[in-house]
C-alpha positions in Angstrom: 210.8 53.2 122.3 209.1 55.8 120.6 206.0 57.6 122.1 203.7 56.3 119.2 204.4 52.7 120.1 203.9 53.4 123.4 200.6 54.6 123.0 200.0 51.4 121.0 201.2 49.1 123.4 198.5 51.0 125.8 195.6 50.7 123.5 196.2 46.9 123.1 196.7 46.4 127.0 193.3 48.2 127.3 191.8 46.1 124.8 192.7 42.7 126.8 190.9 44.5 129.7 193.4 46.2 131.7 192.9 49.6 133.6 193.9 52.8 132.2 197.2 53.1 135.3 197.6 49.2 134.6 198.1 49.8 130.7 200.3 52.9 131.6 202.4 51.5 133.7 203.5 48.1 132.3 204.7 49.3 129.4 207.2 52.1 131.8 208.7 49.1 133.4 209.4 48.3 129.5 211.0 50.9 128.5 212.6 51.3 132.4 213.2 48.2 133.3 213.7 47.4 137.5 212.3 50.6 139.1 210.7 51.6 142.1 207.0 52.3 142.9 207.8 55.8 143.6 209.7 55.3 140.0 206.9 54.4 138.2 204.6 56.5 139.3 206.9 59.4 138.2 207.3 58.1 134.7 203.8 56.5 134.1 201.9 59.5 135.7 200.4 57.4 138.4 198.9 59.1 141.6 201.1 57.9 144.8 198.2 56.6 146.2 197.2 54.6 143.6 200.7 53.1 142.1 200.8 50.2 144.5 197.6 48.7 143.7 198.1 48.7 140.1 201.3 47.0 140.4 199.6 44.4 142.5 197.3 44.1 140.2 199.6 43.5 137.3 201.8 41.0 139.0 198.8 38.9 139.8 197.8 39.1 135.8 201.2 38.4 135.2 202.5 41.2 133.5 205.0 42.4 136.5 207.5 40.4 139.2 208.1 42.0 142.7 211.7 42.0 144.2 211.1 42.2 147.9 213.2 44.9 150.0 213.3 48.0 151.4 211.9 49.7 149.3 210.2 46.7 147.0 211.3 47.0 143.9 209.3 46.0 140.3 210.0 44.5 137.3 208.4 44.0 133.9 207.6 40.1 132.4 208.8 39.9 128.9 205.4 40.6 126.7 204.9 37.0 125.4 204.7 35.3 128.9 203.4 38.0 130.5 200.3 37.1 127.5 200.7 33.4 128.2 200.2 33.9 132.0 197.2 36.8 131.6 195.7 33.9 129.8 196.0 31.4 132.4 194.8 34.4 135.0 191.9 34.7 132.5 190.6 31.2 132.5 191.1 30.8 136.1 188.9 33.5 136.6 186.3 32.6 134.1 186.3 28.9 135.9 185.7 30.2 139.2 182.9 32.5 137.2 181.6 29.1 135.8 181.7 27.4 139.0 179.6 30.1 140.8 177.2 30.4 138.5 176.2 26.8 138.9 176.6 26.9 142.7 174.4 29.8 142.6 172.2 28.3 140.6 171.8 25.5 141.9 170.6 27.2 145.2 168.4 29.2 143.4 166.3 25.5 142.0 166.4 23.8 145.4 164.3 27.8 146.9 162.2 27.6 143.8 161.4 24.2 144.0 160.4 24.3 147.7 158.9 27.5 147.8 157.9 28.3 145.0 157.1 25.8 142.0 153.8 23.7 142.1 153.2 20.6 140.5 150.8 22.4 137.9 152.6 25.3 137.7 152.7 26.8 134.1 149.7 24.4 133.1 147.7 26.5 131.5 150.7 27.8 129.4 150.3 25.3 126.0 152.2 27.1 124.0 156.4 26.7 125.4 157.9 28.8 122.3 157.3 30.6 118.7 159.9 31.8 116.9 160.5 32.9 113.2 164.0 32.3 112.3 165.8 28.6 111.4 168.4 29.2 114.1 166.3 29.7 117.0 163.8 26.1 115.7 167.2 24.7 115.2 168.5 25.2 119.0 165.4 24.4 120.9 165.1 20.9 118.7 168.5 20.3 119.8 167.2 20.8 123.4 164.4 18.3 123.0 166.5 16.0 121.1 168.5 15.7 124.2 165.6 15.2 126.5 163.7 12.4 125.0 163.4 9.6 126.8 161.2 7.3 124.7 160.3 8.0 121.8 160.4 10.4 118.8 158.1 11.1 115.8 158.7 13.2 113.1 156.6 14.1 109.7 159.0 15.8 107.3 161.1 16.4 103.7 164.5 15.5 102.2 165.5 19.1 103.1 164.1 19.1 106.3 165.9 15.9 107.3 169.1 17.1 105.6 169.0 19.9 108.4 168.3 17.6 111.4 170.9 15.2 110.0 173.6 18.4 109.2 172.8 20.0 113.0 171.8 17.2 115.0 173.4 13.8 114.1 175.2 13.6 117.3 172.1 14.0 119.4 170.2 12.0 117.6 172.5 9.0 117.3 173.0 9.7 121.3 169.2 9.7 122.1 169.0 6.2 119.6 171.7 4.4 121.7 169.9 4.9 124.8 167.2 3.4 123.4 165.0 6.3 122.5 162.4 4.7 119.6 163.1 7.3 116.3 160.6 7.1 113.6 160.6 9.4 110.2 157.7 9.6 107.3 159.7 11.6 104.4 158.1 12.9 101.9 158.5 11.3 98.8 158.3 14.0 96.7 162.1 15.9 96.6 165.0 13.6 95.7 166.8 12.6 98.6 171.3 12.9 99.1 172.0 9.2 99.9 174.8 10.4 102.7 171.7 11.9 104.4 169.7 8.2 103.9 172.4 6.6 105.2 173.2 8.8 107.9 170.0 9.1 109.4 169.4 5.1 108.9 171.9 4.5 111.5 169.3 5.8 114.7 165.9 6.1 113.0 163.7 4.1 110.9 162.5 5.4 107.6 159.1 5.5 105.9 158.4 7.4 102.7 154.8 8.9 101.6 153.7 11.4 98.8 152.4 15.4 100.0 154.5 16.4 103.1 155.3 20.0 102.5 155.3 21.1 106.5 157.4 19.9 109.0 156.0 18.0 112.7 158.0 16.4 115.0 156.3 14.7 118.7 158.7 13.6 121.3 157.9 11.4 124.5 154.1 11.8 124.2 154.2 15.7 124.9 156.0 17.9 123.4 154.7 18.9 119.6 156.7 21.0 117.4 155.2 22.0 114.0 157.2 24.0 111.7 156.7 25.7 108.0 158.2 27.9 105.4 156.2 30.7 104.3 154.3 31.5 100.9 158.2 33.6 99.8 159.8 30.4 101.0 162.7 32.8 103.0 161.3 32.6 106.4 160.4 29.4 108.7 157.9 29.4 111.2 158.2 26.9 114.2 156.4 26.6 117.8 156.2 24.3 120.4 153.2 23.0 122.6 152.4 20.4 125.2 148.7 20.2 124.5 147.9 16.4 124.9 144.9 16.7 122.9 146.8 18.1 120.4 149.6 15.4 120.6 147.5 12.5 120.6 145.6 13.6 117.2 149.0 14.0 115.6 150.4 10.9 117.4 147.3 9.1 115.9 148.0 10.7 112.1 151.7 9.3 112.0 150.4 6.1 113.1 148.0 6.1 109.8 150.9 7.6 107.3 153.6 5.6 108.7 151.2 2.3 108.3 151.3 3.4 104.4 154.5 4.4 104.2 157.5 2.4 101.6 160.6 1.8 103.8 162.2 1.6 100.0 163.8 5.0 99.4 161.9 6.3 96.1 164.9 8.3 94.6 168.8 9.7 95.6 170.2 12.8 94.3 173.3 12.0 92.5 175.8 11.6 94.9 179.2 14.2 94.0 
């Protein structure tokens, strides 16, 4: 093996996350085959006190088998199962990663709630988020999608409802079978794809009305979401408030537009 490919083999061993003496010394055993510690450490140019740990290290990662005896002696796992089983070693570990996280966490809620939280506390904070871009609107719709427990409102256009429909079908539908109510006044005024009509149709009822050009959505009688592009059209605005004054008045508005609305679609795009 040449000393170029060696130093490859190294930079892609340190690139799946192993140690400078870890990504030295596998590929030795490679190009060695069964040595001893003392072996290795020679030809890798690993300190004496630290050869033993690395090849620890690397048998638990799966890279290297121990023969036990006096001395031990090591061996390297051919390079496409040693991969296979640093894989396995790698979602084991991101598991137990997972798992903490939650146990962690979940200790940290049951402090918070008993020492900390108050039944009021954040109150006074109407305003829960504002963001500028699509993506973020997108992700925290998709979070109160999944929370509703009632009911849903929403004041919007073909495009609009083309990006709920293309991002959040599966919620939606989810939210509909357990028997949230879904409600939708669409603006008549932009043609409409009919795979989006008949998508949405299947968990929300539809009412059309002329001059919707902003975008509200009210779930389970607190939570208000208004959105809007801006006057260059490349930019959406969205934020999110629990103001009850606030939701009523718009609760009160659909109520009124939905009351006028045609549950007759005015016009499809042509379908492709």
């Amino acid at each position: 093996m040449k000393k170029t490919d060696v130093q490859a083999i190294e930079r892609y061993l340190k690139d799946l996350g192993l140690s400078e003496y870890e990504a030295a010394a596998y590929p030795t055993l490679l190009i060695c085959g069964i040595s001893t510690a003392k072996q290795v450490s020679t030809n890798a140019g690993i300190p004496q006190s630290r050869i033993y740990d690395v090849l620890e290290r690397l048998e638990t990662k799966g890279f290297v088998m121990i023969q036990e005896g006096r001395p031990k002696k090591y061996g390297p796992v051919v390079p496409e199962r040693a991969i296979d089983q640093f894989c396995r070693y790698k979602s084991q570990k991101f598991e137990e990663q997972i798992d903490r996280t939650k146990e962690v966490g979940r200790r940290m809620v049951e402090e918070a709630q008993d020492s900390i939280v108050t039944e009021d506390a954040g109150g006074e904070m109407d305003v829960g988020w504002y963001y500028t871009d699509r993506e973020h609107i997108r992700e925290e719709m998709r979070h109160l999608c999944q929370e509703a427990e009632s009911e849903i409102l929403m004041m919007t256009t073909p495009y609009g409802l083309k990006r709920l429909t293309n991002h959040h079908c599966e919620e939606f539908a989810k939210s509909s079978e357990n028997g949230v109510s879904i409600r939708i006044v669409l603006s008549s005024d932009e043609s409409l794809h009919p795979k989006i009509y008949e998508s949405a149709s299947n968990w929300a009822d539809i009412r059309f009305v002329d001059n919707i050009w902003g975008k509200i959505y009210l779930y389970d009688s607190r939570e208000v979401v208004m959105a809007y592009a801006t006057e260059t059209n490349d930019t959406e605005v969205g934020f999110n408030t629990r103001s009850a004054a606030l939701y009523r008045t718009l609760a009160y508005c659909f109520e009124l537009v939905w009351q006028e609305g045609d549950p007759t679609p005015p016009r499809f795009e042509r379908a492709e």
